[in-house]
N, C-alpha and C positions, 0 to 999 in steps of 0.2 A: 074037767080037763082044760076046757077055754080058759078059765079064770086062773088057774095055774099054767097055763101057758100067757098068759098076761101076765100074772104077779111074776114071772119068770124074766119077762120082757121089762117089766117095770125096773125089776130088780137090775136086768142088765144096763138097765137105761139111767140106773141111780147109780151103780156102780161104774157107767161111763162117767157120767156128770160128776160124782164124788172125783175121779180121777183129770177130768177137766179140771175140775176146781185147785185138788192138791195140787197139778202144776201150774194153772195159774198164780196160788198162792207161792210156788215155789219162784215163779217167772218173777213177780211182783216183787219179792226178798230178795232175789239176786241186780234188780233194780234197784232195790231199794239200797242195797249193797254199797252197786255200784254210786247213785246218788252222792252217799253218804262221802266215798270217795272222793268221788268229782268236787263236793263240797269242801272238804278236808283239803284237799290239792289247792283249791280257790281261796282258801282260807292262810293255807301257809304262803301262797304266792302273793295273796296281798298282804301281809305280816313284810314278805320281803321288801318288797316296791316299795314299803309303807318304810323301811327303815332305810332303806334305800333312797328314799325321796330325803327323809330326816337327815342322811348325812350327806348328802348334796348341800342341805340348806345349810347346815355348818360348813359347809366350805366354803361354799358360796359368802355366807358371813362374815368368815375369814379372809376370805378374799377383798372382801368391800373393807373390814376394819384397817385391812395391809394397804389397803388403796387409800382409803381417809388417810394413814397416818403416812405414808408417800406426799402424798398431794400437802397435808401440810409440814412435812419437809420440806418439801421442795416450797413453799410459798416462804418459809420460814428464810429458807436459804435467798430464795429473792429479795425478800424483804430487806436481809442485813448486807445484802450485793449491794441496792440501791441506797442503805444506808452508807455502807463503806465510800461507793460511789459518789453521793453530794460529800462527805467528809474530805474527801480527796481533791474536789471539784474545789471545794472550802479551801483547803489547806494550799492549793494552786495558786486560786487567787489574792489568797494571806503573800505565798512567797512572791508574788509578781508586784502585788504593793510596797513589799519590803526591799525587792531587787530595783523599784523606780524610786525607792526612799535614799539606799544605798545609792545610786546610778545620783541621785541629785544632790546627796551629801558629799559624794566623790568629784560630783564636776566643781560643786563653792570651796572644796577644799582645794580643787586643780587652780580655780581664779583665785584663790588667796594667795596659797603659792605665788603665783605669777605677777600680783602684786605687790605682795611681800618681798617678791626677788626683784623689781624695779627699784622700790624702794630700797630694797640694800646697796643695787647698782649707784643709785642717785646720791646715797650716802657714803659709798664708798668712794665716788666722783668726787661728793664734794670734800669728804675727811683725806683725799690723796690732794685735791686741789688744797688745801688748807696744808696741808705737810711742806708743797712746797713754796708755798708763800711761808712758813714759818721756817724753812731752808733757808730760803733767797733773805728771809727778816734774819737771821741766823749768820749768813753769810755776809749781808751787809753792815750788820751790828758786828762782825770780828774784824770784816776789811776797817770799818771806822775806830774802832781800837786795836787797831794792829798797827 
């Protein structure tokens, strides 16, 4: 009677522990479950971040290429600013050479003039003086044959 009241006890005592076990093993699976989840979640979350971070960096790329090619616009536009710029500077002091060229051709031509027109004076002085000495010779050559 003892020993089957033992193997009884045993019995219930294996049939506790079996039923321990099966929920542990069930506790462990619904961990493990969840795990797998948790894992799964982590896995597509860093998939996103990860493509997310990738099209950052294309833009960011794009950004920096849209900024190279700015920057060298804009140097490109300076550049032919400051060329335009000495060309004009150039072309300034071409015309200011040419306006002291003119301004000095214009004054020998105002003194030639002005000696030229003495001289005409001086000739025209002396060809009226000479008109009437060849009057007055005119005049006395008719009163002496008259």
């Amino acid at each position: 009677d003892e020993a089957r009241h033992e193997r009884d006890a045993l019995a219930a005592e294996v049939s506790d522990l079996k039923r321990s076990v099966a929920e542990r093993d069930a506790t462990l699976g619904y961990v493990g479950a969840e795990v797998e989840s948790v894992k799964a979640m982590f896995a597509t979350r860093e998939d996103d971040l990860r493509r997310e971070r990738d099209e950052l960096a294309s833009l960011v790329a794009e950004r920096d290429e849209h900024e190279a090619a700015v920057r060298n616009e804009a140097n490109a536009v300076r550049e032919e600013a400051a060329r335009a710029k000495a060309e004009a500077a150039e072309a300034l002091a071409e015309l200011a050479e040419k306006r002291e060229a003119v301004d000095r051709v214009e004054a020998e031509a105002k003194e030639t003039v002005r000696r030229v027109e003495g001289e005409m004076r001086a000739l025209l002085a002396e060809v009226a003086a000479q008109r009437r000495k060849t009057r007055e010779l005119g005049s006395a050559l008719q009163s002496m044959y008259a």
